[in-house]
N, C-alpha and C positions, 0 to 999 in steps of 0.2 A: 955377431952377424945377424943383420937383421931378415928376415921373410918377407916379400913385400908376395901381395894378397889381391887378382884383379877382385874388386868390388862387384865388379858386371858379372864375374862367375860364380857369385856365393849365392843367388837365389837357387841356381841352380844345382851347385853342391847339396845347399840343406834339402831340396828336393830328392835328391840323387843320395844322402843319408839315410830320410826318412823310410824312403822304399826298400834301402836294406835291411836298417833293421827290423823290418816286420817280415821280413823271409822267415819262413819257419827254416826251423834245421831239424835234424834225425834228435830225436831224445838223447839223453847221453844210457842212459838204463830203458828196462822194457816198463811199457807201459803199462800201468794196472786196470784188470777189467774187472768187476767185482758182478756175480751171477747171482744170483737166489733164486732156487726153485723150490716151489711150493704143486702142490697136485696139480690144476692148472694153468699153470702160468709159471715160466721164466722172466725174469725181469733182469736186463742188462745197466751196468752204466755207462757201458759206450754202443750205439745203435750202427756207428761206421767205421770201416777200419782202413789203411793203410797200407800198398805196396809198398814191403819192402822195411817195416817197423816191425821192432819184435812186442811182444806181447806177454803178459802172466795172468793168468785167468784164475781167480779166487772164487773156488763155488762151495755155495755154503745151501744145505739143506732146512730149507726153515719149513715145510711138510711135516706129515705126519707118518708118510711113506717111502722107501727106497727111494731115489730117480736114477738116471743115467741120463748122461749128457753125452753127445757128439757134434763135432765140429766137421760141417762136411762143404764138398766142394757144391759151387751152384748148380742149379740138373735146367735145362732146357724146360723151358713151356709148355705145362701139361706131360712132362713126364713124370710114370708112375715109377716106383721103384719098391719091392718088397724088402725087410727087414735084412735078411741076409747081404743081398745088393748093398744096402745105406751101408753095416756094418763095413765093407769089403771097401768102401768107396772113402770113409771119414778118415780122415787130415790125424782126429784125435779124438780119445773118447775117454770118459771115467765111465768103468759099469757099475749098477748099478748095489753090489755087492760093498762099492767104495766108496758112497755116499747112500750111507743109512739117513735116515729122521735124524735132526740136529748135527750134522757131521760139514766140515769144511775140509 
């Protein structure tokens, strides 16, 4: 059996390919974020993140000191918020009891 194929519609096919496969899709695993914190400065490998994409964050202490990390939700423009507050507010946090000097 053979397929017969309009010709007049395959520009538009490969067009109508090409834009599919470059849809991103959902990862099939979570994505890897790899963190090092030093005294000052965090340094990320991914700067933006995704609705709706899961995530694993590798934080590796290359300091000389403790840190703690928190993951918190965004605060309005020019709001303050004290220590307590941030704590009560973060999505996620390592304290910093859990990320000695040298510790991942």
């Amino acid at each position: 059996m053979a397929v017969k194929i309009n010709l007049r519609l395959l520009p538009t096919m490969l067009v109508v390919f090409l834009i599919t496969a470059g849809c991103s899709t959902k990862p099939k695993g979570p994505v890897e974020v790899r963190i090092n914190a030093n005294e000052f400065s965090f340094e990320s490998s991914l700067r933006e993140f995704e609705t709706g994409v899961i995530y694993r964050f590798t934080v590796t202490n290359t300091g000389k000191l403790a840190h703690e990390i928190m993951i918190v939700p965004p605060t309005e423009s020019g709001m303050l918020m004290d220590m307590e507050q941030i704590d009560q507010t973060a999505l996620a946090m390592i304290p910093e009891d859990d990320l000695p000097a040298g510790a991942t």
